[in-house]
C-alpha positions as CSV (number, residue, x, y, z in Angstrom):
1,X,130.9,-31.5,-11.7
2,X,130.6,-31.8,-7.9
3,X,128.9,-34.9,-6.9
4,X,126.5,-34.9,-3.9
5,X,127.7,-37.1,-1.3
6,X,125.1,-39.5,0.8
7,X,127.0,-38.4,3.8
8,X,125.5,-34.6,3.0
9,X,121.9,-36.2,2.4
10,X,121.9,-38.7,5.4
11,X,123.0,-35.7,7.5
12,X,120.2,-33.2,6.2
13,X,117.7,-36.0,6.6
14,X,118.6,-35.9,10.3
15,X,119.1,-32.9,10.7
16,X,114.8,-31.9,9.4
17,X,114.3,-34.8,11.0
18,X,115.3,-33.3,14.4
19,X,114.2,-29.5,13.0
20,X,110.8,-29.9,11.4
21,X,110.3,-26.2,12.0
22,X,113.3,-26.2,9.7
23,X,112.3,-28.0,6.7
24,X,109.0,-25.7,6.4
25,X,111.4,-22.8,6.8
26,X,113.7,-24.0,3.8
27,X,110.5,-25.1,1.9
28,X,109.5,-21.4,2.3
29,X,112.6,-20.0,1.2
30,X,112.8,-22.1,-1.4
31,X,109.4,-20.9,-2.8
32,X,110.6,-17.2,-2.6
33,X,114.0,-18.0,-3.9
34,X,112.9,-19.9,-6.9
35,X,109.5,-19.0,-8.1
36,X,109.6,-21.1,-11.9
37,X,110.5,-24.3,-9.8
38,X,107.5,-23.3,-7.2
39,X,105.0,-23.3,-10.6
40,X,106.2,-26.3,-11.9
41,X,105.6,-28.5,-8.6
42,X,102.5,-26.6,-8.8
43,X,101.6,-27.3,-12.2
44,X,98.3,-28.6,-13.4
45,X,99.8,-32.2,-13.9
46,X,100.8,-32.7,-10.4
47,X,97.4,-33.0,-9.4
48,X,96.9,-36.5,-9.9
49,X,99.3,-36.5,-6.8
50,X,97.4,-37.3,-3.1
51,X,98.2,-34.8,-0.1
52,X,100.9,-37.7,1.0
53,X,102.7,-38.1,-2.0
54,X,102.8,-33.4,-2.0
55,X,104.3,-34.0,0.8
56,X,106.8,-36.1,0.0
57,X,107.1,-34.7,-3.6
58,X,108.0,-31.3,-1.7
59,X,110.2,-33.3,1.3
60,X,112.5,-34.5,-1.4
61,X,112.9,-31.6,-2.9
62,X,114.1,-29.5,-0.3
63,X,116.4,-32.1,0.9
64,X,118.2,-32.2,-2.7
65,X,118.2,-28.3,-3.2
66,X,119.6,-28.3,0.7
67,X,122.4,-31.3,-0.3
68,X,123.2,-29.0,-3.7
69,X,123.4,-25.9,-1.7
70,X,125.3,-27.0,1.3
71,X,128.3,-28.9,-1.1
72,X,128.2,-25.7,-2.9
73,X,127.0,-26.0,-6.3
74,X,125.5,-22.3,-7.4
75,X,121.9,-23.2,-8.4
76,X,120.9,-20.6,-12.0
77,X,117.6,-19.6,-12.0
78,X,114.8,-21.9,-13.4
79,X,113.4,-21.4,-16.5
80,X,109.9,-23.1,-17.8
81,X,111.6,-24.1,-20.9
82,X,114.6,-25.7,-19.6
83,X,112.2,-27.8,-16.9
84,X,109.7,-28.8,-19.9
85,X,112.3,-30.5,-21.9
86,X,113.6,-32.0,-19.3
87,X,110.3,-33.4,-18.0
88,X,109.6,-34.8,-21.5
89,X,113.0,-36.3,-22.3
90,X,112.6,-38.4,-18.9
91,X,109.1,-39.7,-19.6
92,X,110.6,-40.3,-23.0
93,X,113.4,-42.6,-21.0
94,X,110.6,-43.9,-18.6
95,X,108.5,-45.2,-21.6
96,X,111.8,-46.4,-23.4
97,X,112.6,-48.3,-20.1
98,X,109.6,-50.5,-20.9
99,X,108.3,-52.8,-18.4
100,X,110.3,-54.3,-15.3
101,X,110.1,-53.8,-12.0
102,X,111.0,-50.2,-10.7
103,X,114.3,-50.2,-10.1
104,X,115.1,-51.8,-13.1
105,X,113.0,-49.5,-15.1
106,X,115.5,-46.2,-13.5
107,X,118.6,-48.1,-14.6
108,X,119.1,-45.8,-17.3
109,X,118.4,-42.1,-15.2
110,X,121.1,-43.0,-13.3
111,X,123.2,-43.7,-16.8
112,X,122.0,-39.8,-17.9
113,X,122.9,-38.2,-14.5
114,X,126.0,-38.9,-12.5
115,X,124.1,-37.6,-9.2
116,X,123.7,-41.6,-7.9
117,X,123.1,-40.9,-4.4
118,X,121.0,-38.1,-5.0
119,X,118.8,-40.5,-7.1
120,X,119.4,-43.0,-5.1
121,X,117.9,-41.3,-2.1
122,X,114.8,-40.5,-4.2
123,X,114.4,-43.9,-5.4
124,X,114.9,-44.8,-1.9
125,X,112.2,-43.0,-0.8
126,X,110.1,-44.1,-3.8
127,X,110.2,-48.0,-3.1
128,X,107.2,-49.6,-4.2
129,X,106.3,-51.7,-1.2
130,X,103.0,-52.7,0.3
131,X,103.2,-50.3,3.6
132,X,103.8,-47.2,1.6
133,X,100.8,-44.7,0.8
134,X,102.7,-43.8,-2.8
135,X,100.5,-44.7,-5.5
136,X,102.0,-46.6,-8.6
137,X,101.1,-42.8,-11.0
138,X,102.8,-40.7,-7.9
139,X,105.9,-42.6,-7.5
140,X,106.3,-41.8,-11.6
141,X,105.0,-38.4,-11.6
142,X,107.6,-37.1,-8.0
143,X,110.5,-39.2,-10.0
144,X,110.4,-37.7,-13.1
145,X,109.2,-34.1,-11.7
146,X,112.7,-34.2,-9.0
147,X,114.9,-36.0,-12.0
148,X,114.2,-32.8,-14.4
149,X,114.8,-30.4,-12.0
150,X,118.3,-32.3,-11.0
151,X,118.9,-32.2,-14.9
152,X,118.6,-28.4,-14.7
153,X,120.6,-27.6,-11.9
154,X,123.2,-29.9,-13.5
155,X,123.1,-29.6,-16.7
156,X,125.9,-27.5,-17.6
């Protein structure tokens, strides 16, 4: 299995950085490219999410599907089924994580996915810290939602 390296992220993070017109380009392709994973960040339970944490939700998406891409994995189409049992076998591994603080409670996604700097750079992202706008249910909800969709790209 290729592994994505943080040297691919940390440049793609500069790079839309530098390009914004670019990420909202690559978020539009992405939406027309992959219509199942458009629905499922578009799904009824992603509503508890504030316009910040959609944004972000979105932001780290395209940056992982970008990383995937550009180190050359071939991304099969999403299917509703295959996203569904994901999403439910990581809030099963959320809830068996118990309590802890947050990092300590992803220990074991990172034990179920050898992708550690793409979760890493979500996590990252994620930190629960007192300046950051992402509420306690969002930072749960954008985990989970990006950690299914990592399981079906590599899940093979």
């Amino acid at each position: 299995m290729t592994k994505i390296s943080e040297s691919t992220i940390d440049d793609l993070v500069e790079y839309y950085e530098s390009f914004p017109e670019t990420l909202i380009n690559k978020t539009a392709d992405y939406m027309d490219d992959y219509p199942t994973l458009l629905a499922y960040l578009d799904q009824e339970s992603n509503e508890v999410l504030l316009d910040e944490e959609r944004d972000l939700h979105w932001y780290i998406v395209v940056v992982c599907l970008s990383a995937i891409l550009e180190e050359g994995v071939d991304i099969r189409p999403f299917t509703v089924e295959g996203l569904s049992a994901a999403e439910e076998a990581n809030w099963q591994l959320l809830q068996n994580a118990g309590a802890g603080s947050w990092r300590d409670r992803l220990t074991p996604f990172f034990e179920s996915l050898d992708q550690e700097d793409l979760l890493a750079f979500v996590e990252d992202l994620l930190e629960d810290d007192e300046d950051s706008p992402i509420t306690a249910i969002g930072r749960e909800v954008i985990f989970i939602s990006t950690k299914s969709i990592l399981d079906c790209i590599f899940s093979n």
